[in-house]
N, C-alpha and C positions, 0 to 999 in steps of 0.2 A: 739444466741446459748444458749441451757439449758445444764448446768452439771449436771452428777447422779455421786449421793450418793453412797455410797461401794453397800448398800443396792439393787442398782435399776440393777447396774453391774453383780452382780450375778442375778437379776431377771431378766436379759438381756440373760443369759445363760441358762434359765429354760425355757424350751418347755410348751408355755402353761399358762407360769403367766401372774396376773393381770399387772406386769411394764414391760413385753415383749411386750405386747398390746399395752401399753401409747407409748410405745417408738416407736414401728411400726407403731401408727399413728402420732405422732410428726415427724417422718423420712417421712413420706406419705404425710404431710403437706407444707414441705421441710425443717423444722427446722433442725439447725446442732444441733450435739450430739457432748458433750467432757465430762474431768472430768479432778481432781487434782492429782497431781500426790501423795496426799495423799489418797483417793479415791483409784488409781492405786494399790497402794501398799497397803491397806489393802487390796482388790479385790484380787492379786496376791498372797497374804497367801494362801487362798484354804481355803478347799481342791479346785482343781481346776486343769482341765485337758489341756495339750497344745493346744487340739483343740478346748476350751470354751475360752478359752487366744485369741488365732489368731481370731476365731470370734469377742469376744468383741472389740478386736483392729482394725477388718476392718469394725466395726459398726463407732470406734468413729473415725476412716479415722486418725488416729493417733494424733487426736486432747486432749494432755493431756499438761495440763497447770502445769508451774514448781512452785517450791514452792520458792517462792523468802525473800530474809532476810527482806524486807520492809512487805510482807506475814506473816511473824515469828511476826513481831511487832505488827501485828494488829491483828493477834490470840490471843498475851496475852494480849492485850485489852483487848478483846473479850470477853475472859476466864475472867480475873479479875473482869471485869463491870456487867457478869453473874452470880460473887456468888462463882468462882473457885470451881465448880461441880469434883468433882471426877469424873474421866473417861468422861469428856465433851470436853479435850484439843484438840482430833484429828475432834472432831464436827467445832469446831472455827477454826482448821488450813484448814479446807476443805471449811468452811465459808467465811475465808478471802480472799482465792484465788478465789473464784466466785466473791465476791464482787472488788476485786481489776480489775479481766476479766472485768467486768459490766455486768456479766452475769444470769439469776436466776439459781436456786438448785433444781432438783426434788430429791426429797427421800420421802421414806417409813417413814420414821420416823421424820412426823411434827411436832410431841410435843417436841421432843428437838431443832428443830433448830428454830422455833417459838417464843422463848427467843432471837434470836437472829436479828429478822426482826425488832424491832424499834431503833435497830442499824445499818440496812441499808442492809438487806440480803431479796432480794428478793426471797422467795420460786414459785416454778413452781405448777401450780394448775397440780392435777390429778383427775379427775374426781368430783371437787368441793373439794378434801379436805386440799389444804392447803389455 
């Protein structure tokens, strides 16, 4: 199973993007799609239309992974042993739940989560870049 990023979710919803393509060949492949339910809920801010919602939700066959208090503990790991980045905490609360699934992380945005793969987060290649 790969989880996406907030990032990949909404380019899940965009007709046409470069992460609606990845995603439709990982799904073509047969890989499962999921995410966190942090992921979810920034996704769910918006803007964002109910009919871009029931899409994304019958893409990830309702595969959204709960954010568990042993999750909590290893995000502020995560965060701590990073440097406690301003605005990097929902990165590590979304990091930790992949890694606790055993799952990798596709997202758009490898230079932050990159910091976190020699602590055991496997990123999802997209086209050679992570």
């Amino acid at each position: 199973m790969i989880h996406l990023d907030t990032n990949l979710l909404v380019e899940l919803v965009t007709i046409g993007s470069p992460g609606a393509k990845w995603i439709a060949g990982w799904l073509h492949a047969g890989q499962e799609i999921g995410t966190s339910a942090i992921a979810w809920s920034e996704f769910c801010n918006g803007p964002l239309t109910s009919g871009q919602k029931d899409a994304a939700m019958a893409v990830l066959n309702r595969q959204i992974s709960d954010f568990t208090w042993q999750d909590a503990e290893d995000a502020a790991r995560l965060f701590n042993l990073t440097g406690r980045r301003r605005g990097s905490h929902a990165d590590c609360m979304i990091a930790a739940t992949a890694m606790r699934a055993g799952v990798s992380l596709a997202t758009c945005n490898t230079k932050d989560f990159a910091r976190l793969v020699p602590l055991g987060l496997v990123l999802e290649a997209m086209n050679g870049s992570a």
